[in-house]
C-alpha positions as CSV (number, residue, x, y, z in Angstrom):
1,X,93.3,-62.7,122.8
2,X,95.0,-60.3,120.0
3,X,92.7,-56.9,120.4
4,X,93.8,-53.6,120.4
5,X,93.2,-53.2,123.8
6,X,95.8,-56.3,124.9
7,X,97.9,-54.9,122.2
8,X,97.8,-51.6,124.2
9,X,98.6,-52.8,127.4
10,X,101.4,-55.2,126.3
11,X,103.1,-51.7,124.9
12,X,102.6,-50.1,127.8
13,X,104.3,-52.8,129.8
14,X,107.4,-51.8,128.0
15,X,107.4,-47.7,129.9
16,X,106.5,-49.1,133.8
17,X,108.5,-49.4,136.3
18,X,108.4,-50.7,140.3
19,X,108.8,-49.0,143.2
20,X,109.9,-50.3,146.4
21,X,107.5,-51.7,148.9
22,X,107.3,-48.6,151.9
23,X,104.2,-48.4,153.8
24,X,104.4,-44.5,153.2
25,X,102.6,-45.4,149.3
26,X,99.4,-44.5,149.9
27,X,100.2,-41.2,151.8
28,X,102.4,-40.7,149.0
29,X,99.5,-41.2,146.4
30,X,97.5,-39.1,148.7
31,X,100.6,-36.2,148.0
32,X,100.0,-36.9,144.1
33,X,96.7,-37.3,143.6
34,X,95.9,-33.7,145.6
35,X,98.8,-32.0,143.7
36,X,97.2,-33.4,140.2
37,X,93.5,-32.6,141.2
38,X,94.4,-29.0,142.0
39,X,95.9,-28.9,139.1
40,X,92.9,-29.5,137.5
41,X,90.9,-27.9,139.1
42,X,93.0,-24.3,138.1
43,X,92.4,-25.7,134.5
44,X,88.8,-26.0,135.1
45,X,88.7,-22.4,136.7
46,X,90.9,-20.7,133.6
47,X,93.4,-20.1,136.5
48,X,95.8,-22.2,135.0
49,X,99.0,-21.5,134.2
50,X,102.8,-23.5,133.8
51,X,104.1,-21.5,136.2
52,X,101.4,-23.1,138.5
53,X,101.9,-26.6,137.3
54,X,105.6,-26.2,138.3
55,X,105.0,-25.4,141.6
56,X,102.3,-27.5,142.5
57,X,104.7,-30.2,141.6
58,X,108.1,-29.0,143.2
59,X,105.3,-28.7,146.9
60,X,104.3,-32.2,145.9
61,X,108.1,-33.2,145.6
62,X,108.6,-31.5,148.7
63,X,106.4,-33.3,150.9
64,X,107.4,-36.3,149.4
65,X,110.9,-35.9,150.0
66,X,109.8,-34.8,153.6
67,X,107.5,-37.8,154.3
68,X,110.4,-40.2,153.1
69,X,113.1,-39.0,154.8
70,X,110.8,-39.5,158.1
71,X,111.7,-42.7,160.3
């Protein structure tokens, strides 16, 4: 089918990418989606800021890079 929203998704197709297989993904999600609801939720309080935004990402980074490098 040739609608919009196929038309969409075939773009988008074109900006993904894969990550490898690790059995640490859904901790790792965990990591993001926390980071990205706190986020949020400062934006929902009027506490937000891009100061904030920064390092609520660099912590997220941080624990990821922690979590990986863990055997």
């Amino acid at each position: 089918m040739d609608n919009a929203f196929n038309k969409a998704l075939r773009e988008s197709l074109n900006y993904g990418r894969c990550f490898p297989n690790t059995i640490k993904w859904a901790m790792i999600e965990y990591i993001l989606i926390d980071s990205i609801h706190s986020i949020l939720a400062s934006i929902k309080l009027e506490s937000y800021t891009p100061d904030l935004v920064t390092a609520k990402f660099n912590e997220a980074a941080d624990k990821v890079t922690a979590l990986i490098k863990l055997q």
